[in-house]
N, C-alpha and C positions, 0 to 999 in steps of 0.2 A: 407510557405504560412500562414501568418496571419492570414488569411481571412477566409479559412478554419477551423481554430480553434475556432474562433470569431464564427460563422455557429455550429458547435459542440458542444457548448455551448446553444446558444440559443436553439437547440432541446433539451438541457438535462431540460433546464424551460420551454418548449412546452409540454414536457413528463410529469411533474410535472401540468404543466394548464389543462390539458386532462384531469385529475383527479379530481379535483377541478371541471370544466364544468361537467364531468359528475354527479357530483354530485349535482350539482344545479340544473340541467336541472332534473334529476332524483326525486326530491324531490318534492314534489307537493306539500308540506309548503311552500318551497321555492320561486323560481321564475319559474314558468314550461312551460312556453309559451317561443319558443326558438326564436321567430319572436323578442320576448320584449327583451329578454336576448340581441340581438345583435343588438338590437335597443343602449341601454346601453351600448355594447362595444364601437360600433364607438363614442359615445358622450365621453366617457372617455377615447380610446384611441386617440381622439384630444387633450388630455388636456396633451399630451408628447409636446406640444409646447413651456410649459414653460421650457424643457432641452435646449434651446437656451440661458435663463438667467445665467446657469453654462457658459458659454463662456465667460463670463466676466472674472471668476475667474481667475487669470495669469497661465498659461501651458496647459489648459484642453482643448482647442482650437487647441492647438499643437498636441494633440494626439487623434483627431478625434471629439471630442464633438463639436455642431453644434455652429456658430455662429449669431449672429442678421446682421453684418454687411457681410455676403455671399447671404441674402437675397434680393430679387429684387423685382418690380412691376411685376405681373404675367401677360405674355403674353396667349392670349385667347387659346393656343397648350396645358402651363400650367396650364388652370384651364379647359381646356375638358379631359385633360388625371387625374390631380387628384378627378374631380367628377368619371370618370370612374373606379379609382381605389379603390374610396368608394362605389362604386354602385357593383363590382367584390368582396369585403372585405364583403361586408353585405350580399350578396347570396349566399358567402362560407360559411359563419358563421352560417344562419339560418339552411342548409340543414345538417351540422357538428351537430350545438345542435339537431336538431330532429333524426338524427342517434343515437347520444350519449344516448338518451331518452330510447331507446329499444335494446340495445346493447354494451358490453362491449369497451372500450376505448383500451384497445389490441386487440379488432377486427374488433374498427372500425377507430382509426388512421393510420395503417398502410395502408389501401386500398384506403386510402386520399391522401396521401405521396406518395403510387407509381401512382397512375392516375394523381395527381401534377406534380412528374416530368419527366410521359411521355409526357404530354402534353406539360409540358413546353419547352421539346426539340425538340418538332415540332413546337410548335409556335416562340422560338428560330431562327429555319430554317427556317422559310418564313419570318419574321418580323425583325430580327435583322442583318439579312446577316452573320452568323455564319456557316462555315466550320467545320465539327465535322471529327472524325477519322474513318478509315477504322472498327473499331469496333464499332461503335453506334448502327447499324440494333441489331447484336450480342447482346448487353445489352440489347437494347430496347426487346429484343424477350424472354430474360432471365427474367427482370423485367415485363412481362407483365404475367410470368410464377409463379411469386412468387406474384405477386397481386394475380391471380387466384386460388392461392390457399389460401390466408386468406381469400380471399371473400369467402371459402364453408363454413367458420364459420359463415359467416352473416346468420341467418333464410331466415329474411322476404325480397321478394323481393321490398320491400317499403324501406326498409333501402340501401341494393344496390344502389336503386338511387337512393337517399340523399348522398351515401359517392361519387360516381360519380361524382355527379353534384358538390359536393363541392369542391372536386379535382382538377375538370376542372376550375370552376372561382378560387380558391387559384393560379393556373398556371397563369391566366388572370391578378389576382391582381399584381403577381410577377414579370411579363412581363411588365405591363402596369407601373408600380412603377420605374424597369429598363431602359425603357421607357422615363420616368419622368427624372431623371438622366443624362440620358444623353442630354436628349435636355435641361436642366440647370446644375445644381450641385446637391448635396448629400443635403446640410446646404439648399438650395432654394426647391428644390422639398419638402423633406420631411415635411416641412413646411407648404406648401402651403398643399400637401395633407391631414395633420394632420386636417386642416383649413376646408378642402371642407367635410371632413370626420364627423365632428359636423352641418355644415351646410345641408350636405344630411341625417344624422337622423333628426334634425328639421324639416326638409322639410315635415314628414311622419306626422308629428302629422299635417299639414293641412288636412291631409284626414281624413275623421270624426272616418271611422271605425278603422283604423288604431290609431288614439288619444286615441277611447274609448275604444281601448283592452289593448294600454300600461297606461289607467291611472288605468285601472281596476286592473290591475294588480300591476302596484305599491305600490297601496294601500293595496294591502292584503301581501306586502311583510314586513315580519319583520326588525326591525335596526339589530338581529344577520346576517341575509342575506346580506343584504345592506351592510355591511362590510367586509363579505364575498368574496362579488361580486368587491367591490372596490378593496379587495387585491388582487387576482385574475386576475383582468384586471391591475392593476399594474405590477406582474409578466409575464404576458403575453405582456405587454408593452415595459417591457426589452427586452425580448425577440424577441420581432418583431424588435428591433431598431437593432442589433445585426444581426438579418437575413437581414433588408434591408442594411445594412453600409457593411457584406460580399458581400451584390449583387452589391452594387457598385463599390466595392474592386475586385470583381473578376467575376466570369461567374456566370449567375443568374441560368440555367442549375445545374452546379453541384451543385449550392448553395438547389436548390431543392431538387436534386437527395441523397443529404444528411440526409434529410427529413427519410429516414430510421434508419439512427442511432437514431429519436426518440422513433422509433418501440423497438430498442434495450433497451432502456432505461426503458420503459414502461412494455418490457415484465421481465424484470430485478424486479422493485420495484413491478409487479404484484406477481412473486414469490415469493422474500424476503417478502414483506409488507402485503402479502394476509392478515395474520388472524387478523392487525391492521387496515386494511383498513375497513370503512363502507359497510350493505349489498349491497347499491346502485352502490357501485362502482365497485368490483370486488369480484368473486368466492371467497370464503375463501380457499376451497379446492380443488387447482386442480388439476386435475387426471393427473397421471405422465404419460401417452400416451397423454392426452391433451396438456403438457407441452413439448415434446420431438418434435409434431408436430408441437408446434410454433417454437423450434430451427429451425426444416427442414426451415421455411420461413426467418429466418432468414440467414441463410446460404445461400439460395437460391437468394434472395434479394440481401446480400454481393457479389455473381459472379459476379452478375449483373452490382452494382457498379462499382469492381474490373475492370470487361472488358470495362464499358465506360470511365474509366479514362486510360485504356492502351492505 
């Protein structure tokens, strides 16, 4: 399964962008208004619509890379489901960076990831007409077992429901995206969403106060930021392209529920990388009962997995 692997990757550059957000958002030189920050995402992850012009090049078309000529005039289904998937993309993002703002990136991505794909395989079940296996309760009861436990690392209950709420609509984006796909193509939806995803940031600077907090802020951000933030959502760019071309490819559910091998990853470069890592981002020193109780999540998470793909 291609697709899968294709999914595995993209969380190992989601686990790497976790880092990076958190450290922007953490910075208060930086850009720290996390409303602004994902105002900025969506504008620049529409600008993944020039990966259509690689289609020209002879073979790359062949092996997935989007073309101009898969494209169509969007029917009004396609462009109320890709503004919804940038209106779902931009209220996952906000309440992600304000979590990330007051909490570490190993303890507040994985509680994103498993609320992502519980919900996704309930929304899954009413919305796509998907049959699951006589083990799905079983996982589901397992992973809702191993979110509960990284959630007692979160403090505040302010951030709880920040990783909640961003969880639920990342499921919604994921759904809705899936959605997208099928009622056209992969080369057609993506497109058009990239499209409605610059058009629904614009949309926000008509509102006054919303203009005058992202211009206020721009201003005071430096050009090291600003290139920062470019590469950033660049990586992060990859990476989504990667998780939506798996969700086309195969089940948007497990494409989710994979979302934990990011945890993996993350809790990986938090221990090798602690003492290069900035203070913003992660403990330098962490206490090896702190570290042995993230394995428990992670092990516990894996059953999880394990039994919804049996």
């Amino acid at each position: 399964m291609a697709w899968i692997l294709l999914a595995t990757l993209g969380q190992f550059l989601n686990a790497l962008v976790a880092f990076l957000d958190k450290y922007i958002v953490s910075d208060e030189a930086a850009l720290p208004k996390p409303f602004v920050y994902a105002f900025y995402s969506c504008i620049l992850t529409g600008g993944w619509a020039i990966i259509y012009f690689l289609g020209f090049i002879p073979g790359l078309s062949e092996i997935g890379f989007p073309h101009f000529e898969n494209v169509q005039a969007p029917t009004i289904q396609v462009v109320a489901m890709s503004f919804f998937a940038a209106y779902t993309f931009f209220m996952a993002l906000v309440s992600m960076y304000s979590a990330l703002r007051n909490a570490e990136a190993v303890n507040v991505m994985p509680v994103i990831g498993a609320v992502s794909a519980i919900s996704s395989f309930g929304l899954v079940y009413l919305f796509l007409d998907v049959a699951f296996s006589p083990n799905f309760m079983w996982g589901v009861v397992v992973l809702s077992l191993g979110t509960l436990l990284v959630a007692q690392t979160i403090p505040k209950m302010e951030d709880v429901i920040h990783v909640f709420h961003s969880g639920i609509f990342f499921a919604l984006h994921f759904i809705t995206m899936k959605g997208l796909f099928l009622e056209t193509n992969f080369d057609d939806g993506f497109f058009w969403s990239r499209i409605c995803f610059v058009l629904f940031a614009l949309s926000l600077l008509l509102v006054p106060t919303y203009y005058k907090k992202i211009r206020e802020q721009t201003g005071a951000t430096t050009k090291k930021t600003g290139v920062l933030v470019i590469a950033t959502k660049i990586l992060a760019g990859v990476a989504a392209f990667m998780l939506l071309k798996a969700t086309d490819m195969g089940d948007v559910a497990v494409v989710q529920a994979l979302d934990g091998v990011k945890f993996v990853f993350i809790l990986l470069i938090t221990i090798i990388f602690a003492s290069l890592l900035p203070d913003t981002v992660a403990v330098h020193e962490p206490k090896p009962r702190e570290v042995m109780r993230r394995v428990l999540y992670v092990m516990v998470i894996a059953v999880g997995y394990f039994i919804l793909f049996t």
